[in-house]
C-alpha positions in Angstrom: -8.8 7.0 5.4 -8.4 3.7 7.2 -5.4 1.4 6.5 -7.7 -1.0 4.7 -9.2 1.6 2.6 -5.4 2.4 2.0 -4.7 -0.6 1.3 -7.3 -1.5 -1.3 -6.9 1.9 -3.1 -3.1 0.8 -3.3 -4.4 -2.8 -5.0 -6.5 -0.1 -7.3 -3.6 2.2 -8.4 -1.1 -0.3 -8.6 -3.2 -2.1 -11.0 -4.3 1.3 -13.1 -1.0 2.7 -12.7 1.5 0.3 -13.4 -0.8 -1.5 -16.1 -1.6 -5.0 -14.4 -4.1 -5.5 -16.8 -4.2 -9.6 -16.0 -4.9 -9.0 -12.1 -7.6 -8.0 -10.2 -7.4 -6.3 -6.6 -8.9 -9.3 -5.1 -6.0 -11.4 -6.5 -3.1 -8.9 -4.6 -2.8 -10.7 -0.8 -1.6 -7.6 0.8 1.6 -9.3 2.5 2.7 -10.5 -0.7 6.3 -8.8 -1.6 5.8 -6.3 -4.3 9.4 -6.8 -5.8 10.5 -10.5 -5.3 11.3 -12.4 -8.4 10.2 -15.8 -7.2 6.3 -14.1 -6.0 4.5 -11.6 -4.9 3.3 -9.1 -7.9 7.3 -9.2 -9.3 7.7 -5.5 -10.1 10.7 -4.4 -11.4 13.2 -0.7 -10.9 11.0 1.4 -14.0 7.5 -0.1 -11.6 9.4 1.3 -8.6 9.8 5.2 -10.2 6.0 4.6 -11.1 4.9 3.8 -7.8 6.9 6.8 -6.0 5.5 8.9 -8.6 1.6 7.3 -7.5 1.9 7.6 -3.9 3.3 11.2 -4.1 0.1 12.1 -6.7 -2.6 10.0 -4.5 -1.6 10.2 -0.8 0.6 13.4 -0.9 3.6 11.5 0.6 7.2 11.8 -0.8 9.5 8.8 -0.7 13.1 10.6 -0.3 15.5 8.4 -1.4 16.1 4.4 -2.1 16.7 3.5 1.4 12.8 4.9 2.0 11.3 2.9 -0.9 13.1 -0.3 0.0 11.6 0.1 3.8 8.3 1.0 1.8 7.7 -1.1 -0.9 7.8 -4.6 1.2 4.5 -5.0 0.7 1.1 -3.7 0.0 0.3 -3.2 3.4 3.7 -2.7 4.5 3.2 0.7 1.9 -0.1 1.7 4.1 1.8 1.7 7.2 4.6 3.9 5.6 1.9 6.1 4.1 -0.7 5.9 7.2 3.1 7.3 9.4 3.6 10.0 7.4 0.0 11.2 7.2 -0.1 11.5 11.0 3.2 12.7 11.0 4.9 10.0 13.0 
């Protein structure tokens, strides 16, 4: 899987998952902050949880702790790099 395909299955299951039922993938700019309050997608703690719980199910990667989500969920495709580096293992 490349990042982009990452990437846009992340848009997907973030949508699905998380119930986003008023956005599309196309309207998710993959730089945009997942958690910030003033923009981005403005997801809260309870999205967080979900979205461990997604990318454990989907991509077989575990997110250990807090310190590992925050360095994680910066972004959509700041998520694809963490996922894409523990794929390969690096």
């Amino acid at each position: 899987m490349t990042k982009n395909d990452i990437e846009n299955s992340l848009k997907t299951l973030i949508i699905t998952g998380l119930r986003l039922d008023d956005i599309t993938p196309e309207d998710i700019d993959s730089d945009l902050p997942l958690f910030d309050t003033e923009k981005g997608l403005m997801l809260d703690s309870l999205d967080a949880v979900e979205l461990v719980v997604i990318v454990e199910k989907e991509f077989g990667v575990a997110i250990a702790d807090a310190e590992e989500a925050r360095q994680a969920f910066t972004s959509i495709r700041g998520l694809a790099d963490f996922i894409l580096s523990r794929q390969t293992g690096n």
